[in-house]
N, C-alpha and C positions, 0 to 999 in steps of 0.2 A: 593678392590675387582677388577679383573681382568675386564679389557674388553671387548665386545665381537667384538674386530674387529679380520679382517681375519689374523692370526699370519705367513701365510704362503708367504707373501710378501717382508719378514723383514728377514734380517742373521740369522743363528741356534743361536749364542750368543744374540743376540737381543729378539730370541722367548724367552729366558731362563729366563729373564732380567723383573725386576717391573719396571724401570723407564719408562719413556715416548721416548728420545732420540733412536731413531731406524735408524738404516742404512738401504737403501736397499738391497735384494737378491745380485743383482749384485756386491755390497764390499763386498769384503773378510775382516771382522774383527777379527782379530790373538786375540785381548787382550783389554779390556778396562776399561779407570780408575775408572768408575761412577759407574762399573756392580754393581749389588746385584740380587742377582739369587733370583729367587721366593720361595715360599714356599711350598713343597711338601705337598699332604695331603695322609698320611697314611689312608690304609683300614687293616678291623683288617676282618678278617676270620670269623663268628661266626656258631659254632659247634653244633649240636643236636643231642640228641642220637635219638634211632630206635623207635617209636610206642610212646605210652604214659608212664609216669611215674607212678609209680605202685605204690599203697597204703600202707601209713606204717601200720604195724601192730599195731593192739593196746597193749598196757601196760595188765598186769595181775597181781592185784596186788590182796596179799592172804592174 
């Protein structure tokens, strides 16, 4: 689970980063060996149509 300290301290590759090892803002980090980037969490859209759903007809059977 991520932490809640302030991410905005630490290099952009750092913010991006699960580990614990963080550089300060002030390095510029080009590349690093330890990275593992996080895990994004996908949002999924969910759709609805207009008004309510309309009653099925009933069956007619003769």
């Amino acid at each position: 689970m991520k932490d809640k300290t302030d991410l905005s301290q630490y290099s952009k590759l750092c913010q991006k980063c699960v580990r614990n090892c963080r550089q300060n803002k002030a390095v510029t980090v080009i590349s690093c060996p330890r990275y593992m980037p996080a895990p994004v969490q996908m949002t999924i859209p969910l759709k609805f149509g207009r008004g309510r759903p309309k009653k099925p007809k009933p069956l007619i059977d003769l």
